[in-house]
N, C-alpha and C positions, 0 to 999 in steps of 0.2 A: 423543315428544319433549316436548309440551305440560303430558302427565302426569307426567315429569321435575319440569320445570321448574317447574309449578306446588308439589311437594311440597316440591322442595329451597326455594323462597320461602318455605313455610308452616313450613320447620323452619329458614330465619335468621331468621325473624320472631318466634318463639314458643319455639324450646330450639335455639337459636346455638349453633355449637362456638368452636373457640378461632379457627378462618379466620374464619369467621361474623364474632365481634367486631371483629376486625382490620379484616375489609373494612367492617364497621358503622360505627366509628370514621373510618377515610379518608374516608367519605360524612356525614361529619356537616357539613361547610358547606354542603353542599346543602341537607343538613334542615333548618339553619339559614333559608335560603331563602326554600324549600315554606313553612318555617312561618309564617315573614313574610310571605309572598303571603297564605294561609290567612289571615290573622288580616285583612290590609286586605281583603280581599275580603268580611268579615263585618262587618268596621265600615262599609264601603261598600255595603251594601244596603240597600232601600228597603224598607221592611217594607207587606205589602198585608194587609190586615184582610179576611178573606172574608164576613165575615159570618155564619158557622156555625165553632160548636166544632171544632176541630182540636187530634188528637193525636200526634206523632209517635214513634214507638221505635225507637232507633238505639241504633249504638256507637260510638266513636273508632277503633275499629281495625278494619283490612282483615281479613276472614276472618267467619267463623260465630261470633254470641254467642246464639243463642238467642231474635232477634226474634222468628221466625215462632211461634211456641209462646208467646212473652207478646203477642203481637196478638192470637191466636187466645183464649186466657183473658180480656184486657179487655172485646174486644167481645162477648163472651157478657154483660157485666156491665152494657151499656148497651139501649136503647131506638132501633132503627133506624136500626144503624150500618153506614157506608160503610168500604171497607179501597180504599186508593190505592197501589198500588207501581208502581216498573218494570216487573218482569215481565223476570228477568234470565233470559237461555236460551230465549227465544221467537221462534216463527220470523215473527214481526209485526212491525209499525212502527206509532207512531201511541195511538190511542186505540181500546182493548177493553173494552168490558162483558161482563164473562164470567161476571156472573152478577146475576142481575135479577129479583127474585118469586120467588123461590125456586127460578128453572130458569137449570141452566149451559148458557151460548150458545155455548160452545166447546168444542174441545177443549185437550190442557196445549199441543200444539204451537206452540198460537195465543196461550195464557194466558201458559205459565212454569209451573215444578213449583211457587213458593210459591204463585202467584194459585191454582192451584189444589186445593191444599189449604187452603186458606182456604171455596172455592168447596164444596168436600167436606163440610167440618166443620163448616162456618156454617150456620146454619139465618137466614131473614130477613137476610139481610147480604147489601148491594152489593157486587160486587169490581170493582175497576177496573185495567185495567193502563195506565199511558199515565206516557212520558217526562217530560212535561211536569207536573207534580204540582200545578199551579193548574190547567187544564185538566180534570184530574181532578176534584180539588175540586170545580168549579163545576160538573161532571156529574154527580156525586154529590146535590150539595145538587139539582138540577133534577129529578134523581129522586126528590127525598122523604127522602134521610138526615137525622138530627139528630143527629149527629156524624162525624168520618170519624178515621180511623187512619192515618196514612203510616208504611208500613212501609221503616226505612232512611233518615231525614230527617232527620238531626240538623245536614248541610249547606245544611236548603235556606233558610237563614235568611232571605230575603223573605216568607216566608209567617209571619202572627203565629198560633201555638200554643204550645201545652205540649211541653217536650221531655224525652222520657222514655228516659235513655241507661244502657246496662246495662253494668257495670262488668266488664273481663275484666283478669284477671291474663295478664301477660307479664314473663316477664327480662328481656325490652327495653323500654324506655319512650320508644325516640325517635319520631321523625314518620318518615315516609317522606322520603329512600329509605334512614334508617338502621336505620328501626324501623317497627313495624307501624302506628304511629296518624297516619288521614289530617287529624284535625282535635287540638286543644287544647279543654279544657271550658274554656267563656270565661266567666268569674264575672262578667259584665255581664249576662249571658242573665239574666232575671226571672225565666221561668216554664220552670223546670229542677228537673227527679227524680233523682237517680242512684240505680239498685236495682243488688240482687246479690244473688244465690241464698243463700238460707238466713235473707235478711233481710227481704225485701218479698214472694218468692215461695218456694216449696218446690216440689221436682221429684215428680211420681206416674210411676212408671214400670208400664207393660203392655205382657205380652208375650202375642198372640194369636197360634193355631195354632199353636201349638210344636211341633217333631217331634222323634224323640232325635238326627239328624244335619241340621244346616243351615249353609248357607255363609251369609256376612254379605257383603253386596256394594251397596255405598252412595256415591254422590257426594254429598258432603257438603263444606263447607269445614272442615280441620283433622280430619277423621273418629276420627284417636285419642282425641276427646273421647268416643268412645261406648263407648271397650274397657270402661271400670267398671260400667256395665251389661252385658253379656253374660254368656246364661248359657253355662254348661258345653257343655251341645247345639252353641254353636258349634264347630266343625270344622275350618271356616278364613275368612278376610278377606281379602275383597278389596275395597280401595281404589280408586278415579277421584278425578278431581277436580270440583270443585264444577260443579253443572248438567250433567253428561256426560250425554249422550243415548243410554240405553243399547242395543245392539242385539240381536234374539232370539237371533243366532247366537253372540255372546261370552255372553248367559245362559247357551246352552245347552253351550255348552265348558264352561264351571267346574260346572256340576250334574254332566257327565260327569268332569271330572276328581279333582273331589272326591266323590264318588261321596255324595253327599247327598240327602237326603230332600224339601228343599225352601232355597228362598232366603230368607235373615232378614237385611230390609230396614226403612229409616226410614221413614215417610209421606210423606217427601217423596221416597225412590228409589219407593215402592210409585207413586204419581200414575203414575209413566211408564212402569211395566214391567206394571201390573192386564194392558194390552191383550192381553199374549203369550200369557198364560194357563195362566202358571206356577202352581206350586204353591208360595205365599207365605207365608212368616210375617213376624207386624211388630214391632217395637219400638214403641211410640209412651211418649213424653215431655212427658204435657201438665204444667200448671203450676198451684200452688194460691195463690191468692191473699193476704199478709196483709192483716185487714181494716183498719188504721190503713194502710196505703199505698191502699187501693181509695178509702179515704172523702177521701184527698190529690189524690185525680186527679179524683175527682166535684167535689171542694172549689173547682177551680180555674175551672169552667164553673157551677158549680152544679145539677151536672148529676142 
């Protein structure tokens, strides 16, 4: 039911049929609302100065744009950098260092699949999961960071940073609950990026372990953003939805039922499934920098 619901949401948000609009439309005074809440809610914050460089990457809209893949490419680009998320799908509460000196103090159960693949791919880099994103902050800077990341913060407008928001196209353009986008880009913000694929970053796409039959089996938010990648070797897809926690025994049906060679998965399905001891191949999607945008984001801290 969850997995329903979650996809039929992701397809009136993103390619609406003709109900889709209809019902989009009767909910638009709400939108109207939301967005007026949204907006006092941003002129009424109190902005708190931490004292160390803060950068954050977000998007407007509900769903998957690509954060985890441009945090993971900046902070390679800096000097003893912190990464601060939620840690959405974690069976925690609170405040997690899950990764510190180069050793991961958790497992993803405790982290979240982004914290850790962050935690994976990072080499020198604090990861921190915690609700409270000043809290984080300030555990970061205590351990020594010289800048930090918040991954997904383009709400938290108390906190004075940079905010670095990635533009997605949709048919819809309204707010919630008519449309996908939880906030307005509010042209008072100062220190404001907006990037988009092809102009600030370019996609590298690798595919490791290939076999000639694999299933693709991925929770992912919006997952049909991955069909243009795949190769031929896929056999079939299967969908979850975002953070699904997945289990040995549903791997082990679809390898049986599609009678495949191996599972071909994202970085971020691979974090939760390495344990079973499948036989995996990956997609990864890291990201190439343009250097007029890199030298815009150093530009801004002087970093």
């Amino acid at each position: 039911m969850k997995k329903k619901l979650v996809f039929w949401v992701e397809r009136y948000f993103y390619n609406p049929t003709v109900c889709d609009r209809v019902l989009s439309f009767l909910l638009l005074p709400l939108s109207v609302l939301y967005c007026s809440l949204m907006f006092l809610r941003y002129k009424t914050q109190k902005l708190q100065d931490l004292e160390i460089p803060v950068i954050g990457v977000g998007n407007l809209n509900v769903g998957g744009s690509g954060k985890t893949p441009l945090v993971t490419a900046l902070a390679k680009e800096f000097e003893k950098p912190a990464i601060v998320l939620r840690g959405y799908g974690r069976q925690t509460k609170g405040l997690v260092v899950v990764k510190q000196d180069n050793i991961i103090l958790c497992d993803v159960d405790e982290s979240g699949d982004e914290a850790m693949i962050y935690a994976q791919k990072l080499s020198d880099t604090i990861v921190i999961v915690s609700e409270d994103r000043v809290k984080g902050i300030l555990k970061a800077k205590e351990l020594g960071a010289k800048v930090v990341f918040l991954d997904d913060a383009y709400s938290k407008h108390n906190i004075k940073k940079l905010d670095i928001v990635i533009e997605v196209e949709s048919k819809n353009r309204f707010c919630l609950p008519s449309g996908p986008f939880r906030e307005l880009l509010y042209s008072s913000k100062k220190n404001l990026i907006v990037v988009k694929e092809g102009r600030e970053f370019s996609r590298k796409v690798t595919i490791r372990n290939k076999t000639s039959k694999m299933s693709l089996v991925t929770a992912i938010a919006r997952p049909q953003r991955l069909d243009r990648f795949l190769p031929k070797e896929v056999i079939a897809r299967h969908y979850f939805e975002d953070h699904h926690s997945f289990t040995k025994k549903e791997l082990e049906e679809i390898l049986a039922k599609d009678k495949s060679e191996s599972l071909f998965v994202t970085y971020k399905d691979y974090v939760k499934i390495e344990k079973f001891g499948f036989k995996v191949s990956s997609l990864e999607l890291d990201l190439e920098l343009n250097e007029c945008f890199l030298k815009k984001v150093r530009g801004k801290y002087r970093l």
